[in-house]
Every structure is written in structure tokens, then in C-alpha cells.
C-alpha positions as CSV (number, residue, x, y, z in Angstrom):
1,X,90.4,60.7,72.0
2,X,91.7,64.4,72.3
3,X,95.1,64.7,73.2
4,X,96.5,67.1,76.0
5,X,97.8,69.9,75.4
6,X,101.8,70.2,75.2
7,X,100.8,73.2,78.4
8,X,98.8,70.8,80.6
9,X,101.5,68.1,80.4
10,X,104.2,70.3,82.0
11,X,102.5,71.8,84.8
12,X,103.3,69.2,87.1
13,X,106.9,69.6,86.5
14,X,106.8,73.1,86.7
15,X,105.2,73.1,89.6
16,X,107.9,70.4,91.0
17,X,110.6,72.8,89.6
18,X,108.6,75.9,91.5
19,X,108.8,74.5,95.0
20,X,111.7,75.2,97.3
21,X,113.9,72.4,97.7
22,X,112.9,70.2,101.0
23,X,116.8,70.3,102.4
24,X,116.6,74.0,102.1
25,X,113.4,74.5,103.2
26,X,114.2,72.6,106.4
27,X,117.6,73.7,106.9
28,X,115.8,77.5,106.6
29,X,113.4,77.1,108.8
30,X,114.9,75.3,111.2
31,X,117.8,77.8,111.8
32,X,115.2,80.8,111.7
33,X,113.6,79.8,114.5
34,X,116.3,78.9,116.8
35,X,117.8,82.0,116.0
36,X,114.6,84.3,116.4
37,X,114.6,82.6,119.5
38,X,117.7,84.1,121.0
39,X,117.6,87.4,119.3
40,X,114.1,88.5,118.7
41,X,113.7,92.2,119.6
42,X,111.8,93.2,122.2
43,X,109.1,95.2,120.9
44,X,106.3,96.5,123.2
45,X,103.1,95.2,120.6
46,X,105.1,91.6,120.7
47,X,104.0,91.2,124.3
48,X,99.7,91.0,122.9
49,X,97.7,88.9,120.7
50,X,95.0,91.7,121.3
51,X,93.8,92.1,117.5
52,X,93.1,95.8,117.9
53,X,96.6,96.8,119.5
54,X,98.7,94.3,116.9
55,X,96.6,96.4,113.8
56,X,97.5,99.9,115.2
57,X,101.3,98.8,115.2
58,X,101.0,97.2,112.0
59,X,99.5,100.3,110.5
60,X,102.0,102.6,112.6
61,X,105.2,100.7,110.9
62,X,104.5,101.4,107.4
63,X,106.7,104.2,106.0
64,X,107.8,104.8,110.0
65,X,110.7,103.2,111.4
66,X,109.8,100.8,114.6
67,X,112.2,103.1,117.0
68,X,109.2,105.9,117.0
69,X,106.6,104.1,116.6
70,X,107.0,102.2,120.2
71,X,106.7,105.3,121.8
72,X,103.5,107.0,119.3
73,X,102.0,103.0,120.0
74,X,101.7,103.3,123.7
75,X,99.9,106.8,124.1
76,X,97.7,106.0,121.3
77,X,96.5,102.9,122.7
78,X,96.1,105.0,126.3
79,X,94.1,107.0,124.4
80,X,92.0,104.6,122.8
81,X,92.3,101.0,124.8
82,X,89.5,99.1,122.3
83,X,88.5,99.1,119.1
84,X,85.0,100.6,120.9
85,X,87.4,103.6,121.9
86,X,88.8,104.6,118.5
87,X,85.3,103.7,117.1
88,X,83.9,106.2,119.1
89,X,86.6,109.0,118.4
90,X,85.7,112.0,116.7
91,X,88.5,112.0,113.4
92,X,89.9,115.3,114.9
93,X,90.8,114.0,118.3
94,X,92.3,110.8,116.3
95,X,94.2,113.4,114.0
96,X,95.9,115.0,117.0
97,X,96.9,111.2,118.5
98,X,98.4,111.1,115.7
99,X,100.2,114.1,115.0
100,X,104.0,114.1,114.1
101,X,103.4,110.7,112.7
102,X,102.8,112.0,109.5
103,X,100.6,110.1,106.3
104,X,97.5,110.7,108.2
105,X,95.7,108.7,105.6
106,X,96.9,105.9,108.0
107,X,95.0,107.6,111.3
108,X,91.5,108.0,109.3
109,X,91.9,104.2,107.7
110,X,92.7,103.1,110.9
111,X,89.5,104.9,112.5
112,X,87.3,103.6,109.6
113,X,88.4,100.4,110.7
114,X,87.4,99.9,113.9
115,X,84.0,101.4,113.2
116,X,83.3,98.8,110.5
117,X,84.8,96.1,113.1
118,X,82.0,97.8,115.6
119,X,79.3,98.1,112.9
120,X,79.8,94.8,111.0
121,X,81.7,92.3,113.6
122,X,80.1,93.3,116.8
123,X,83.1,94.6,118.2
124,X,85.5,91.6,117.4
125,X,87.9,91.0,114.8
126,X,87.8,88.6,112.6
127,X,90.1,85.6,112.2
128,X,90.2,84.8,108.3
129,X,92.8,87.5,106.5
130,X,90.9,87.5,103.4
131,X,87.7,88.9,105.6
132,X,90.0,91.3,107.6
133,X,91.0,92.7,103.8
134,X,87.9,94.1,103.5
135,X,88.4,96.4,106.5
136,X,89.3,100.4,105.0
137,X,93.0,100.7,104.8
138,X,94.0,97.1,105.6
139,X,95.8,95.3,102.9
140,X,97.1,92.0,102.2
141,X,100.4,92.0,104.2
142,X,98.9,93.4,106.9
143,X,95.8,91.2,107.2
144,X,98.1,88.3,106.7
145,X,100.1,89.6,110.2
146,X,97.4,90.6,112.1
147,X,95.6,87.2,111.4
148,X,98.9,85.2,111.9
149,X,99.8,86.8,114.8
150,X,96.9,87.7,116.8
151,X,95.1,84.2,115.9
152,X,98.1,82.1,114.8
153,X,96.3,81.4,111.1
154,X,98.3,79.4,109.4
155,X,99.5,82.2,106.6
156,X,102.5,83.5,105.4
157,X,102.6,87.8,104.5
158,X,105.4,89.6,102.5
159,X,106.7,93.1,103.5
160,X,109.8,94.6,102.1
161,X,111.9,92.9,104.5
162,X,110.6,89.4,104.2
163,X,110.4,89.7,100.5
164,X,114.4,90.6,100.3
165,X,115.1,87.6,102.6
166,X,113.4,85.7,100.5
167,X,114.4,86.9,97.2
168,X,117.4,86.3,98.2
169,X,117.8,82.6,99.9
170,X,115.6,81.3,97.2
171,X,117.0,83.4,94.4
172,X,113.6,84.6,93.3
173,X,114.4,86.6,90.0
174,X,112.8,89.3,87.8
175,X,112.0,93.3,88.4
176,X,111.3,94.3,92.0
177,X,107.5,94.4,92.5
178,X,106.6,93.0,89.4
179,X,103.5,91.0,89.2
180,X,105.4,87.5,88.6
181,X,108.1,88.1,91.5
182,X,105.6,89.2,93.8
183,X,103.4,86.3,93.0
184,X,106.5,84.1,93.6
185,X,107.6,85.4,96.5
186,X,104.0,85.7,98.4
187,X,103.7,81.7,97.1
188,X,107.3,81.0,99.0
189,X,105.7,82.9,102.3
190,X,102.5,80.5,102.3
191,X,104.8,77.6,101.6
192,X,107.3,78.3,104.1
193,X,104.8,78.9,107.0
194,X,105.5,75.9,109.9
195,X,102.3,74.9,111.3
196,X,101.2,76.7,114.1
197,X,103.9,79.3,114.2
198,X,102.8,81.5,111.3
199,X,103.5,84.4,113.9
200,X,106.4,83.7,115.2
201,X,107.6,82.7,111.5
202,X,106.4,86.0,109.7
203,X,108.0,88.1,112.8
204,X,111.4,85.9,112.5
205,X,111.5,86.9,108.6
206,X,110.6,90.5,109.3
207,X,113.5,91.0,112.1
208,X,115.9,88.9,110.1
209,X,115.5,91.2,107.0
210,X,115.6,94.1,109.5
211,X,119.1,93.7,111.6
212,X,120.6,90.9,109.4
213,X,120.0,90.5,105.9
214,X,119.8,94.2,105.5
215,X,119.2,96.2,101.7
216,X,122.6,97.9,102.0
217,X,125.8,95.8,103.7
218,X,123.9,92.8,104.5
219,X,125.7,91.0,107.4
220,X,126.6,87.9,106.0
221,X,128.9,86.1,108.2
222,X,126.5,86.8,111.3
223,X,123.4,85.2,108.7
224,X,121.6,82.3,110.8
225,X,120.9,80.7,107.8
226,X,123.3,81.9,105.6
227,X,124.2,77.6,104.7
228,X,120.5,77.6,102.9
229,X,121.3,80.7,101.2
230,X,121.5,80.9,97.3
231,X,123.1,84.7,97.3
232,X,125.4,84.4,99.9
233,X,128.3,84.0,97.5
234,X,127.4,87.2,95.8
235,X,126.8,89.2,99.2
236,X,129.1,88.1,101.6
237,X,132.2,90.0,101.6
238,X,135.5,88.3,100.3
């Protein structure tokens, strides 16, 4: 009888080794969500689970920070209530709801969008991430928030903020965005997720990394769950 291979013999373990530890994990989650509970911020698209209004923010935030963006949000969903709306925009009048955004690759993916959500989905979005990937423009994180969010799909997502939170309670090594820390870390995010609060989850992780656990000074001592936390010795100040 063939024998295994020395590789198939030490996936389990590996895998065993891979997973965060269950004390942590709860200890993580746990405090997260109490905190994000107290201290979420109040932003406008928070208040939805309108598919169509949750994407234009999503798409809004990259490269633009969330303080002009509220404002940019609102007028441009004045503008254009439904998907049917933008749709039905001409890409010059979308350019000029727009303008003073900057990266207006964002305006025409957007608008490419919500035609092939009114040419291929009858107007409605759909629920499964991997299908809302196929939209023009839309990428993993973001299908991943608009699904868990809007629909409350079981799914984590990994943004800069959520990746550095991570990185840094689980003490995910290697290079910054290299192929087998991002793989890790969007692994962690699916793993993490609670069951039926993948939006409130992916938002709490998002606003943590955002006000708490920042790039530069990260405020330790005020860390919800800075007890889970494998850096904390190395960030917070002595």
C-alpha cells in the first residue's frame, strides 16, 4: 500500500497551528462588539441597508477620507436616489456629481455598475459577494461589505484598517500586501465573522483600525481589546 506523503501528514496540524486561538478569538470578539456598541460613529450610510446607497459610500471611501465623503454621499444620492437613476445618467452629468472628488475612474465604475445591475439583475442587487465581484469596479473588499452589510452575508472583508488590526492582535507576519499575508489575514476576517453580524463585525474592525489602533501612535491604553492583543507590548507606550 502507498504511503502518504510526509506533506499530507502535516496539514492537519498546520491547519490546527493556523487558526486563531479559541480564548483569543472569543475574548476579541466579544470586547469588539460591546465596544462598537458604545462608540460606533455615526456615519450618514450606517443608517441604510439600501444596497445601492451602501456601494456609492463604499466606493466614495477609497483613497477619500470619511469626513468629505458624508457630505459628496448625500447630494449624490439626491441626485441619483436608485440604481435606475445613475443607470440612466449620462457619464457627463455623473462626472460633474462627482467633481472635486477626484479619481473619476471611481464615478464611471460606479455608473457601469448600476447599468449592469439594471441590465443583468433586473434592477436589484445581488446577495452572494462572489457575484457582486463581477460588477465593473467592485472588488473583493468591497463586495464582501456591501454583501455583509446590506444583506448580513455571513463574510468577513479586509481593508487597510481591518488588515492592521488584525495583523496586529494575531501577529500576522511577512511583507505588507504580500500574497501569503494577505491570504492570511483575509482567512482570519472569514474566521472571525460571528454569525449574523458580519456587518456590524466588519464595521467594528474598520472604526477600531480607524480612531483606535491607528498606523501612527496607535492608542493603546484606550484599546478595547488590547488583553487579546499579541503587539500590544511592542506598541503601547512604556
Amino acid at each position: 500500500m502507498p504511503r502518504r506523503s510526509s506533506v499530507t501528514r502535516r496539514r492537519p496540524s498546520e491547519e490546527r497551528r493556523r487558526r486563531a486561538p479559541a480564548d483569543r478569538v472569543r475574548a476579541f470578539r466579544g470586547r469588539l462588539l460591546a465596544w462598537y456598541g458604545r462608540h460606533r460613529r455615526a456615519l450618514p450610510w450606517r443608517a441604510t441597508r439600501d444596497p445601492y446607497a451602501i456601494l456609492v459610500s463604499e466606493i466614495m471611501l477609497q483613497q477619500t477620507q470619511v469626513a468629505r465623503v458624508e457630505g459628496y454621499w448625500r447630494r449624490f444620492l439626491e441626485r441619483y436616489p436608485t440604481v435606475d437613476d445613475l443607470a440612466a445618467a449620462s457619464a457627463d452629468a455623473v462626472h460633474a456629481s462627482w467633481a472635486g472628488l477626484g479619481y473619476y475612474a471611481r464615478a464611471r465604475n460606479l455608473r457601469a455598475a448600476a447599468q449592469a445591475v439594471v441590465r443583468e439583475h433586473g434592477g436589484a442587487f445581488p446577495r452572494d459577494p462572489d457575484v457582486l465581484r463581477t460588477l465593473p469596479g467592485i472588488g473583493r473588499y468591497t463586495a464582501a461589505a456591501v454583501a455583509s452589510i446590506a444583506y448580513g452575508a455571513d463574510v468577513g472583508t479586509v481593508d487597510t484598517n481591518v488588515a492592521r488590526v488584525l495583523g496586529r492582535v494575531f501577529r500576522v507576519r511577512g511583507r505588507a500586501k504580500s500574497a501569503h499575508r494577505t491570504r492570511r489575514l483575509w482567512a482570519l476576517a472569514h474566521e472571525l465573522v460571528p454569525h449574523g453580524r458580519a456587518g456590524d463585525w466588519n464595521q467594528a474592525l474598520m472604526d477600531l483600525g480607524a480612531t483606535v489602533c491607528t498606523a501612527r501612535a496607535p492608542r493603546c491604553p484606550a484599546c478595547p481589546v488590547g488583553v487579546a492583543c499579541g503587539s500590544r507590548a511592542r506598541y503601547a507606550p512604556r
